[in-house]
N, C-alpha and C positions, 0 to 999 in steps of 0.2 A: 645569436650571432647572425642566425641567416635574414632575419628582419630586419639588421642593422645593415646588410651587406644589400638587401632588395632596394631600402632605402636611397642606398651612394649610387646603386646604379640608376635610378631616377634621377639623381643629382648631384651631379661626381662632385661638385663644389660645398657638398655638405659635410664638413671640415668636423662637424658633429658626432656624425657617426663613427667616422675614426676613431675618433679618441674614444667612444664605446668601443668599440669595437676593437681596439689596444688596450684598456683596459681588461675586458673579459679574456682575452687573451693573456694577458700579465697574468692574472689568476689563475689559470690553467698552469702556466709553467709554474708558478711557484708550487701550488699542488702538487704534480707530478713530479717536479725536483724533490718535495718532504717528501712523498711516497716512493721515490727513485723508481718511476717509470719511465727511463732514459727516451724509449722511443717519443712519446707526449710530449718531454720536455725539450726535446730536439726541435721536432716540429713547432712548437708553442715560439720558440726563443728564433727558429727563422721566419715564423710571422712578425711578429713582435717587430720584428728587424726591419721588415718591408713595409708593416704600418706605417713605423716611426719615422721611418723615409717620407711617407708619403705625408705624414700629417706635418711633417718640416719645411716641405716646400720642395725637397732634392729633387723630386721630377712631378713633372703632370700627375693627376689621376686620371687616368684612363677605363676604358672598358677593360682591357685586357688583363689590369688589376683587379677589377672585383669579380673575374672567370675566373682565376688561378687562386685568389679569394677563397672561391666559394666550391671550388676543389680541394682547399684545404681543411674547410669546413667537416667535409666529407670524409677526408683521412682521420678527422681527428674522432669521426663516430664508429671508421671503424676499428679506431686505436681504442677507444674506450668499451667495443666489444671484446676484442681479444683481453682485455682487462678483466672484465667483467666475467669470461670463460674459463681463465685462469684461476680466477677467484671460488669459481662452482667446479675444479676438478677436472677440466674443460681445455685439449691444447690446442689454440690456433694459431698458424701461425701469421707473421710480421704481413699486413698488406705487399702484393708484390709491385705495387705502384709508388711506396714509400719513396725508394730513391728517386724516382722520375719527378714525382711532387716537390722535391726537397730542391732537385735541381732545377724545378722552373720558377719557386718562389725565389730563389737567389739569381737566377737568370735576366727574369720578366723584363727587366728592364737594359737587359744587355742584348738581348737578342728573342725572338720568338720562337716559342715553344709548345710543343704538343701536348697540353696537359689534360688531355680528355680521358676519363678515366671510366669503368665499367660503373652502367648504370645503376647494374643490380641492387637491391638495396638489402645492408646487412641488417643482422638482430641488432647491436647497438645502435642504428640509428630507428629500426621503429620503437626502442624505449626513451633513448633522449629524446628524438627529435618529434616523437607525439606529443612534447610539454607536457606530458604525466610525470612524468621521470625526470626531474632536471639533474644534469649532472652532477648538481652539488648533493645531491641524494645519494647519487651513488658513492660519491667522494665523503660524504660523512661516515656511508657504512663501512664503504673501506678506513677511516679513521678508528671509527670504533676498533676495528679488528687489527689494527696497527699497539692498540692500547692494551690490548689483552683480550679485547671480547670474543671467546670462540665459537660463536655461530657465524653461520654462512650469508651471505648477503641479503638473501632473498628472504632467510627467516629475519633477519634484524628488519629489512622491508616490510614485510608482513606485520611483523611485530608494533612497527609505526604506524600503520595502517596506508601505506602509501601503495601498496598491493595487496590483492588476497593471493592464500595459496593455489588458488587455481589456476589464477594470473601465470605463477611461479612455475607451475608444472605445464604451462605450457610452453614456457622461454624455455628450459631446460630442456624437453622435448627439441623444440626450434634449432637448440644451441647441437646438441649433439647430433639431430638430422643433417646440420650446416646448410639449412636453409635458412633463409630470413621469411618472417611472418609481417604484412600490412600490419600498421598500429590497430586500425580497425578490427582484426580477426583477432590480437590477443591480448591488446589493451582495455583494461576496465578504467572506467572516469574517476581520477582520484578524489575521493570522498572519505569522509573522515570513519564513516559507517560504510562494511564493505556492500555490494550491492544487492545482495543472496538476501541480506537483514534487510532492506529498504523494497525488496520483493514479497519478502515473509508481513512484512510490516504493513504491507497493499492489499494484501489477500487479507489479512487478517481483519483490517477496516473495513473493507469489503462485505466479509462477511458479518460484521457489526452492522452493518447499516443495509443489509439484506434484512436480518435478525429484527430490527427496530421498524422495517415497514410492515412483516406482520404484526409485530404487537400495534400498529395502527392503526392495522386493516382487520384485528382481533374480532368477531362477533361480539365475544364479551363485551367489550369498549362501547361499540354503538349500538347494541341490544337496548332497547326504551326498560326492557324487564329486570335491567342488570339488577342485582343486590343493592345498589346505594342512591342516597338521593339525588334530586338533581343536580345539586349544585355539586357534590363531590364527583358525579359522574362528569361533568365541565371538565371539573380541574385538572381530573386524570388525563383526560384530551387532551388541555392546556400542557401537562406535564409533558404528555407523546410528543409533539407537536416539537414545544422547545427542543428536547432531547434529539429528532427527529435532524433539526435547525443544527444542532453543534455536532452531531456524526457527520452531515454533508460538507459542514467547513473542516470537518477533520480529516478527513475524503479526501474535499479536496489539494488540502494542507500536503499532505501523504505524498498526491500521485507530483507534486511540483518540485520534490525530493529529487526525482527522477529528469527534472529537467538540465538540462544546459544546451548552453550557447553553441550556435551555429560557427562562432567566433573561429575554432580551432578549424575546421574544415574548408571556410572559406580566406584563412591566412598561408594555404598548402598550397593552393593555386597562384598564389603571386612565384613563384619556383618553378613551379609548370609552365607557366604562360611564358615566363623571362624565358629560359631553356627551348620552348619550343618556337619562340619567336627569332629566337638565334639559330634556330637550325634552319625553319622555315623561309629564311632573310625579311619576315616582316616585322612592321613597327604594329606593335598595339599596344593601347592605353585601358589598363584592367583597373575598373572601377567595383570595389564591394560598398553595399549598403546594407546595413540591417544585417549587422555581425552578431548583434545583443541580441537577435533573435530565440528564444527557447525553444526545443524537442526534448521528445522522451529520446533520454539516453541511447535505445536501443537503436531510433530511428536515424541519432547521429552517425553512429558510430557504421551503418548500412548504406547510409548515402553519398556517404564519399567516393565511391568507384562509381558509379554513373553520373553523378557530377564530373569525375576525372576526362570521362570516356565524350560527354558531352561540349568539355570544355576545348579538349584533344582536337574534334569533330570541327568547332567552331573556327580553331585558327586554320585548320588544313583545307578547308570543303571551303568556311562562309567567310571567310575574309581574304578579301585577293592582296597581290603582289603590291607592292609601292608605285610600280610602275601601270599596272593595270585603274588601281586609284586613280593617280593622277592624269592616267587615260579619260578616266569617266569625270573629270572634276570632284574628285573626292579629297581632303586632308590625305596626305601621305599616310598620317599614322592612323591606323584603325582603331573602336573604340568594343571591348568586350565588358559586359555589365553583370555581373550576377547583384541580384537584390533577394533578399529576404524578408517577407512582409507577413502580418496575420489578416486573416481576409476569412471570412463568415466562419468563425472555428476554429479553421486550419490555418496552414501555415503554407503561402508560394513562396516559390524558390523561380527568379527568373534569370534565364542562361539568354542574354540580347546580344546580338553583334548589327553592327553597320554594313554589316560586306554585300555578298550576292545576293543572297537571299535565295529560297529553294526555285526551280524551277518547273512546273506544273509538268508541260508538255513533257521533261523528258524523263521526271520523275514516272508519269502514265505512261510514256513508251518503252520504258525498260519493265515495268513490272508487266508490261504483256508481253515483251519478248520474253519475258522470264514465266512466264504463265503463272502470273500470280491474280493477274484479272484477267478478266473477256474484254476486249478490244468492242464490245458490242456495248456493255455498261454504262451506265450515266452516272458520274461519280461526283461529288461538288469537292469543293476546294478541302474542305478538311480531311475527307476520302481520299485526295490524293496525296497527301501531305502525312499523313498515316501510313500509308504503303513502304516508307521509308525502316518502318519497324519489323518491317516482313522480314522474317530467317536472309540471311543471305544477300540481301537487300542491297545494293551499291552502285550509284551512276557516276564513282571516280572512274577516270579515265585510265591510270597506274594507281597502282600501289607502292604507298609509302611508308615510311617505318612508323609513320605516325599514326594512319588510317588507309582506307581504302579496301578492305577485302571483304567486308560486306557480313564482318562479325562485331554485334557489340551492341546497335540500336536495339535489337529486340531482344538482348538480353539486360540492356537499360530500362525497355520497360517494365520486363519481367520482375527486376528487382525490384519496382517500385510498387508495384501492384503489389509485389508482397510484402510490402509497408502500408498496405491497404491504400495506396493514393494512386495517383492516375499523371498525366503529363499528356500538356496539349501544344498545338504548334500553330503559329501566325507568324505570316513571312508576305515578303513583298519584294516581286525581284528589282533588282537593283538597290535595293533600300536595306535590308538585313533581315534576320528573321530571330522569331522568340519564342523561347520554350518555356513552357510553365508547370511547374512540378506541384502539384497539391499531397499537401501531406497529413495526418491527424498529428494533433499537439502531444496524442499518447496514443499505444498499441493498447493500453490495458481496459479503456473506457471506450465503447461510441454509444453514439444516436442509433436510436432502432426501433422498425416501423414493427409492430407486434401483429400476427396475420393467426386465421385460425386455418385449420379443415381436419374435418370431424372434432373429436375433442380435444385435439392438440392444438400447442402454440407455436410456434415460429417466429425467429425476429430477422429482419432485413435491415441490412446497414442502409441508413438514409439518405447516404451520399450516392448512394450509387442509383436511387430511385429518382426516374425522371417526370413523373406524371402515376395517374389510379385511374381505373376506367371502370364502370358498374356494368358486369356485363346482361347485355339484354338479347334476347331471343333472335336470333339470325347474325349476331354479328360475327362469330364465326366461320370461315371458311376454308376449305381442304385447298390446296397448293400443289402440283406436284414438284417433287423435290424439295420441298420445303416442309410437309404435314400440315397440321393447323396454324391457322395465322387469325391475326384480326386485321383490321386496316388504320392504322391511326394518322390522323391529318395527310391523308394522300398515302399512306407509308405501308407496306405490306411490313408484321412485324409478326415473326418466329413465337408461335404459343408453346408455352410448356405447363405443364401440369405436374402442380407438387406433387401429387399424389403419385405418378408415372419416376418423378423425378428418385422416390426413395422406396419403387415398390411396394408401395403399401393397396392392402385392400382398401376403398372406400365405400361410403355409401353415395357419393357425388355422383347425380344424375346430369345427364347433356340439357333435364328442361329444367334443371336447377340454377337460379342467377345463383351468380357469382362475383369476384375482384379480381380484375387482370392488372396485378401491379409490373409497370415497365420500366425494364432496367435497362442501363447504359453503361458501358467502360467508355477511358480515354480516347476510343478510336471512337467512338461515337454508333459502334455497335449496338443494338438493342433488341431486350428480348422481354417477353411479356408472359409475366409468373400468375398462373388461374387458382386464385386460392378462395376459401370462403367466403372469409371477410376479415376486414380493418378493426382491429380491437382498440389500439393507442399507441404513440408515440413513447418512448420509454427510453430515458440512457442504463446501458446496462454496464457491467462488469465482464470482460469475458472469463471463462475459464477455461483451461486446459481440462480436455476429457481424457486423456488418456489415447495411447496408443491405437488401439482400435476401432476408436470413433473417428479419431481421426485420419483412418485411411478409409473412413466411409467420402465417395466421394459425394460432393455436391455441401458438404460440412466441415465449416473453419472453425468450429468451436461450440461451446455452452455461454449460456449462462442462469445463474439461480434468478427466481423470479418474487416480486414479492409475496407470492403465497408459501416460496421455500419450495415448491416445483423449476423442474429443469426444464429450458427451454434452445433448441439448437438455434443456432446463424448458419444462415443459409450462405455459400461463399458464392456471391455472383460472378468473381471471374472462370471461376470453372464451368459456374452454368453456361457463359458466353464463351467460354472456349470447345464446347461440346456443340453448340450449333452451328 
């Protein structure tokens, strides 16, 4: 309904959507009439009423019909939660907006009416309105139980597999807290297999295909001495080799279970942007591209609050008034672009707008009033454009209910780092500015550059590695306030030493060469890791080590190695947040 209702208000003359949108309507009432949920059908049948008007010709379509619209929209998710509470044992009562709604869809057109109604968002609309749940889901299980069937909702759901029980226990939790939960935080991706089995199902391939590269890397195999002849010793390789070939397409078969579309997160912003474009009195023009794009489920399902918080950012900060435009010779209406593209692996996400664009100088002058740098620093353009991620960070002038207090950027990027990806920023004042979100296609798999010291192994994610340096005799030097450093292309850059990094005893000597692999995050920070040496390039598997390990700092994980040895990942944003 709200896609059909996003649509009319682009084009009040699309006579189209109506009739959808009267339709799906029609269906609601009659449902609610068989199931005699009077409030439902109340509502349904004074929609109904104001459609019908509308698609007959009795008055204009207007804006002011598809706001009252799409307030009613709203009533009717939280009509279908108190339903759906009642059903689990659960008393809520009647929205207290009910009547006030009732009287401005029969109004709208007699007079003007306040129908703005509390933002808050309840439990029935993060299960409808995630499209996991569509309402006829719920309406079949309440048919069932109309029929005889005496289980409770959530088990008939479960039962279908359109949720798991965890799903379940935690709406139920939600429902009796009487808070509402994001889709995001208690919605799993409806799949026909629940997701706990398509986890079980990864790990388990996983370690198949761990399994299969020792029997490849066997001594027995490539020993000249083996027991068989030549030609049967061939064949057994030949046999490794293929078998080798159908676990990695089975691999990769496995981890693409996991995926889906960007689709559903970038259809939630066209709601956002309309609403805040009415509050903010401007016009923008929101463009999605690369909806079809895939992520691992888990990455979807985490990115949608800092896309929220970015998009938020963009109408209030980067795109000025109609009159400010058409001050600078700009179109009145502003244009906002997210695109979703795959680009070397990963997957960008870009948040573009036309408007202001960031401004350097005053961006540099607040964060040294704020002593976040020294006024003395040479900072280049990306440096200062960073600075905007700083805690606290904000060169609004007031605060608005949409932005302004200088909470949110750097907890934008905090969450993304912790999708392993990063987010960069190009802007141009007067012209608009672009954020670029790099993301892995999966949390379960990366690229990883495999390092020794002493007999140990270690793997660094690739992405974050910007250059390897051999180190030679002098190129070290002490710093104060800084410690050791090296210098790379003009650059003083922060030395760290694994070995310091995890307390261990070494036998690394100062006139031992070595490898300073140099790492970077999003901000363009960098820091350079003194480790042995470069073994190889490797995609691994991660795994969870358990509790323990993982409050070792400086360690995001394991993973098994082809010899069936454990080998840690080193978490570069920790190491870069320690210096």
């Amino acid at each position: 309904m709200e896609a059909n209702l996003l649509q009319l208000d682009d084009d009040l003359n699309n006579i189209e959507r109506l009739h959808t949108f009267f339709r799906a309507c029609h269906t609601i009432k009659g449902l609610a009439g068989f199931l005699r949920f009077d409030d439902i059908q109340e509502l349904a049948h004074v929609v109904e009423t104001l459609v019908d008007e509308l698609r007959e010709g009795k008055f204009e379509v207007k804006h002011c019909h598809v706001d009252v619209l799409f307030t009613a929209v709203d009533l009717f998710k939280d009509l279908f939660e108190v339903v759906r509470a009642s059903l689990e044992g659960v008393t809520l009562v009647r929205p207290t907006n009910f009547a006030k709604v009732l009287k401005c869809l029969v109004n709208v057109n007699r007079s003007d009416c306040d129908f703005k109604v509390d933002p808050t968002k309840k439990l029935g609309e993060v299960l409808v309105d995630a499209g996991i749940i569509h309402p006829k889901r719920v309406e079949t299980a309440i048919v069932k139980q109309v029929r005889g069937d005496k289980r409770k909702v959530g088990e008939i759901l479960v039962e279908e597999s359109v949720i798991t029980p965890q799903t379940v226990e935690k709406v139920l939790h939600a429902q009796k807290e009487g808070r509402s939960k994001r889709s995001s935080e208690i919605i799993e991706e409806s799949v026909r297999v629940p997701v706990r089995r398509l986890d079980h199902l990864i790990d388990s391939i996983g370690e198949a295909v761990i399994a299969q590269s020792m029997i490849a890397a066997d001594p027995l195999i490539n020993d000249e001495n083996f027991e068989a002849s030549g030609a049967d010793r061939e064949l057994l390789r030949l046999k490794v080799a293929r078998a080798e070939v159908i676990m990695r397409q089975i691999q990769e078969l496995s981890m693409s279970l996991r995926m889906v579309s960007i689709r559903s997160v970038f259809q939630k912003m066209g709601r956002l942007v309309r609403d805040l474009s009415r509050e903010t009195g401007k016009k923008v023009d929101l463009i999605l591209e690369g909806e079809n794009t895939e992520l691992d489920k888990t990455v979807i399902e985490n990115i949608g609050d800092p896309l929220v918080h970015m998009v938020r950012n963009a109408l209030d900060h980067g795109l000025e008034t109609v009159e400010e435009r058409l001050a600078n010779n700009k179109p009145e209406q502003g244009t906002l672009k997210l695109h979703a593209f795959h680009c070397a692996g990963n997957v960008h996400i870009e948040i573009k707008d036309d408007g202001r664009g960031l401004d350097k100088a005053q961006i540099l002058n607040k964060a040294i009033e704020r002593g976040i740098v020294d006024g003395k620093q040479s900072l280049s353009d990306t440096e200062i454009y960073n600075l905007i991620f700083a805690p606290g960070f904000s060169t609004a002038a007031e605060v608005t209910n949409i932005s302004g207090r200088g909470v949110g950027m750097d907890v934008v990027r905090k969450n993304i780092e912790e999708l392993r990806g990063s987010v960069e920023i190009s802007s141009e004042l007067g012209r608009g500015t672009t954020f670029t979100i790099a993301l892995p296609l999966t949390l379960a798999i990366i690229d990883g550059m495999v390092v020794s010291l002493d007999s140990e192994r270690y793997i660094v994610p690739t992405l974050s590695i910007v250059t390897t340096v051999a180190l030679e005799s002098g190129m070290i030097s002490t710093v104060a306030g800084k410690g050791e450093v090296i210098t790379l292309r003009g650059e003083l850059v922060r030395l760290v030493r694994l070995e310091h990094l995890f307390n261990e005893a070494t036998t690394w000597q100062n006139s031992k060469n070595g490898v300073v692999v140099v790492l970077s995050d999003s901000t363009g920070k960098k820091v350079g890791l003194l480790v042995d040496e470069i073994l190889e390039q490797q995609q691994v598997v991660i795994k969870n080590m358990g509790g323990s390990i993982v409050e070792v700092p400086g360690i995001s994980g394991g993973a098994i190695m082809n010899d069936g040895t454990v080998s840690l990942i080193i978490d570069v944003a920790m190491l870069l947040r320690q210096i």
